[in-house]
N, C-alpha and C positions, 0 to 999 in steps of 0.2 A: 220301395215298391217292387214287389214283385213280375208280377208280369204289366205290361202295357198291351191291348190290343187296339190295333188301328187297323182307323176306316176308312177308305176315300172314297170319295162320293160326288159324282158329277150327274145334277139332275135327276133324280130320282127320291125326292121327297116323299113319290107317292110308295114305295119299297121301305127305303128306310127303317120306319116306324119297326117294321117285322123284322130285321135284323136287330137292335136296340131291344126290342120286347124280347128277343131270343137270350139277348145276353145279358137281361136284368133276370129272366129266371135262370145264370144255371146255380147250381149246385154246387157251392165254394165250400168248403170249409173255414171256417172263422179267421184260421191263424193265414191265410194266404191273401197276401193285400196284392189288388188290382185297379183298373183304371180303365177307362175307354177313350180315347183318343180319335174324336170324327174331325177329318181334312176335309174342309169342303173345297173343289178343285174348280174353281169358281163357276158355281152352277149359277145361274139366272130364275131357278125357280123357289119354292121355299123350303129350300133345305133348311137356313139358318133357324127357319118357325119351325121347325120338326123336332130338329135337337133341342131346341129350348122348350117346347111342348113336352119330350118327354124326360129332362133334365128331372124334373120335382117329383118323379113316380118312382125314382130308384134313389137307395143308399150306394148305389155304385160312382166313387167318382168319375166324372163326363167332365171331359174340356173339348169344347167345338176351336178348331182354328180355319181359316181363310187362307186358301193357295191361290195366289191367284197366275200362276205359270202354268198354263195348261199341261196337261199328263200325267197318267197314274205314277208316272216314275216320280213327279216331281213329289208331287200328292203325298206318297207313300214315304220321302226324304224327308218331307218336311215332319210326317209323323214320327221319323225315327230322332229327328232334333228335338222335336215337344215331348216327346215321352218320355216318363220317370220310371219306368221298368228295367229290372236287368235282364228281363226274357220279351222282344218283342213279337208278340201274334199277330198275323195280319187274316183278314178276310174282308169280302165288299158287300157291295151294300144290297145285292138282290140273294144274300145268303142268308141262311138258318141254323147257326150252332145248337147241335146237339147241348141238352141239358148240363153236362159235366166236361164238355167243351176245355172252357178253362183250365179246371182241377185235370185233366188228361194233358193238358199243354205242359206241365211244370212235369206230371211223371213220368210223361214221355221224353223229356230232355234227360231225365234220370238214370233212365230205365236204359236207354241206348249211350251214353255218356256222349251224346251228341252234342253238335253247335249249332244245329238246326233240325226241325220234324217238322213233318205234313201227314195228311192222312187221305181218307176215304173221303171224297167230294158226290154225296148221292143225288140224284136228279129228284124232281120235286114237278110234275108238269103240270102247266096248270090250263092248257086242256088235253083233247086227245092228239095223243100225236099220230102224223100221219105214217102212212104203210110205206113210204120211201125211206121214210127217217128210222125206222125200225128196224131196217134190212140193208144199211147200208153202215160202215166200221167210221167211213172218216167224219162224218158229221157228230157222231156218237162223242169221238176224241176232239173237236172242234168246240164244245159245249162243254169241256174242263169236268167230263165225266170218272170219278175214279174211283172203279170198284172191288180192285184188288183187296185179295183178303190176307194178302202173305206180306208181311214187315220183313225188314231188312234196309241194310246200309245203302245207298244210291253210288253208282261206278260210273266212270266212263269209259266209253261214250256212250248216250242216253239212246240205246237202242231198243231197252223194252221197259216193260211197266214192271210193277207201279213205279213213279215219278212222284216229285212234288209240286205242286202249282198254288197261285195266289191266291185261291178263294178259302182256303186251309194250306197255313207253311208259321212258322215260326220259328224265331232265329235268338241265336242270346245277345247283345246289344255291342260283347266286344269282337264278334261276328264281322258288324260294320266297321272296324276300327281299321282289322287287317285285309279285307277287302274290298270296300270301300261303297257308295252307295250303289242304288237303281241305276242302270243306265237312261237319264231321261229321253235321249233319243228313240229310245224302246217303248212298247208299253201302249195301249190304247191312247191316243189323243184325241179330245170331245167327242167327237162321235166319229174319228176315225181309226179303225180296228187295227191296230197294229198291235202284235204280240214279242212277246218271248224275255222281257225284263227280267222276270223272275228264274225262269233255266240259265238264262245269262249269269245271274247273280250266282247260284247254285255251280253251274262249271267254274269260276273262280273261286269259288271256295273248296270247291274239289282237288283243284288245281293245284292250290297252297296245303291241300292234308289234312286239312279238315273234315269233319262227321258229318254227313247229313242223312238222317235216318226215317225211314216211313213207315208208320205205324198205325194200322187200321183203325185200331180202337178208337181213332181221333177221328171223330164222324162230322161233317158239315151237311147238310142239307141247301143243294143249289135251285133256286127257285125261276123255273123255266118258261117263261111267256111265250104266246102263241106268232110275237114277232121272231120271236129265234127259232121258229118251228118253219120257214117261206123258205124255199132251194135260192129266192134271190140273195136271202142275209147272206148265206154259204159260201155263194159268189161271191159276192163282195169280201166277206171275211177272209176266205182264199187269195183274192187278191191281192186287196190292201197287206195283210201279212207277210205274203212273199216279198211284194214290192218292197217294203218296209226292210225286211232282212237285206235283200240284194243290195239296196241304197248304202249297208253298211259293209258291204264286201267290193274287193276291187275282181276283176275280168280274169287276175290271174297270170302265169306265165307262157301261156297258151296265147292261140292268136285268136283273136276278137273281132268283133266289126259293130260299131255305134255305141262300143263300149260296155259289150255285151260277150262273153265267152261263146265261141263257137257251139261249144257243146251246150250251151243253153238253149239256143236255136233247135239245132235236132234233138234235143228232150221236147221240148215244144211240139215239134211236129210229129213226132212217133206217139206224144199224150194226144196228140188232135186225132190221129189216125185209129186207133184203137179205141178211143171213146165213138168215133166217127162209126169205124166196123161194127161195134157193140149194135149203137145206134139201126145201123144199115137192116143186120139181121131179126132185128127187133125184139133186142136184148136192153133194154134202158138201163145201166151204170152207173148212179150218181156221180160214185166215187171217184170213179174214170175220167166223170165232166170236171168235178172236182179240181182232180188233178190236172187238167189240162188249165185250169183259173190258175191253179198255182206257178205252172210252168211262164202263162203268162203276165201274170204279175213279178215274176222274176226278172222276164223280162224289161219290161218296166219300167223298175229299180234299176238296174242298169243303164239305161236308157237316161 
């Protein structure tokens, strides 16, 4: 088997269906054997009748498994233990691969002599989105937006774009051997937003000397609902995220107070102040507010 793509999937049966439809039409070439690999991350709704509904519509082989450890880290392990690929693809379940999706996953590993690629993740909305979200950078990057059109090798440290992320990334399978899995502590858990699995994975493989190459041509389509469109989800994604980070870092050799580094404190309070001024003059900021959820959710986590 050539490539494996895996799926994790928590609760979202009514999505599903349109990720799977996507990946029975793409455009394979004969001689390139694949598989689809859905982890269900123990949803409560009908995932299992979804994959099995569309199991008999496609020559593509589908194997559904059962995670039942909550977290996309776990979700995403458990897929890289079931699948028969030497190249594993991942993306989730409210995405749209592009038609040749696949056939671009094997010549993009080719093409860069990479140990992993990603590409262009384009937004998909499905309604209108509002005039905040339009005009403001960090909600844009918060929504695994990626529009870059220029490939290239990925460096560290991850200060600018293009990057790779989970909704579009794929890795060759001995990848996993020498770095080892997801961090399950990372990673969305059921419905709480915690990020950064995949960059985590990605800077240890950088680490060790390893390729990992982004390459536009590799197009997903992210399909964007009008709940990730409410400044509260942002909130909360801001937060839970930070918090989530901080919880895995210590305070530091600096001095601290509740187990918290000083200087997290006054980043805190200079994000409160300047969103606060913005506010005052009657400059509304999202970005600003933003930042100040994150300062405090950093908090948080250390706490």
């Amino acid at each position: 088997m050539k490539i494996s793509v895996v799926i994790a999937t928590y609760n979202r049966a009514h999505l599903l269906p349109g990720t799977l439809g996507a990946l029975a039409a793409q455009e394979v070439q004969p001689s390139l054997d694949w598989e689809i690999v859905v982890v269900d991350n123990n949803s409560s709704d009908s995932t299992a009748r979804a994959v099995a509904t569309f199991v008999p519509t496609t020559t593509v082989p589908v194997r559904y498994v059962f995670e039942p450890r909550q977290g996309i880290s776990h979700a995403r392990n458990r897929g890289i233990r079931e699948a028969q690929g030497s190249i594993l693809a991942f993306t989730d379940d409210d995405v749209l691969p592009a038609p040749e999706w696949v056939s671009r996953v094997a010549a993009a590993m080719e093409r860069w002599n990479a140990d992993g690629v990603g590409g262009r993740i384009l937004p998909r909305w499905e309604s209108e989105r509002p005039r905040w979200l339009t005009e403001n950078r960090r909600p844009s990057r918060r929504l695994a937006i990626m529009e870059s059109q220029e490939g290239g090798y990925l460096a560290l440290p991850f200060k600018h774009l293009p990057q790779v992320w989970g909704a579009n990334m794929a890795f060759r399978r001995d990848l996993f051997d020498r770095v080892g899995e997801f961090d399950p502590r990372r990673g969305v858990v059921g419905n709480l937003l915690l990020r950064g699995e995949e960059i985590h994975l990605i800077e240890r493989a950088l680490d060790l000397g390893l390729k990992i190459a982004y390459e536009p041509s590799l197009t997903v389509f992210h399909r964007i609902g009008p709940d990730r469109m409410r400044k509260a989800y942002f909130r909360r994604l801001e937060f839970e995220s930070a918090r989530g980070e901080a919880r895995l870092s210590s305070a530091g050799p600096g001095p601290s107070f509740l187990g918290a580094p000083l200087w997290r404190y006054r980043d805190a309070v200079a994000d409160l102040v300047k969103w606060a001024g913005l506010a005052l003059i009657g400059r509304r900021n999202f970005d600003r507010e933003l930042q100040w959820w994150a300062s405090l959710g950093s908090l948080s986590g250390h706490w």
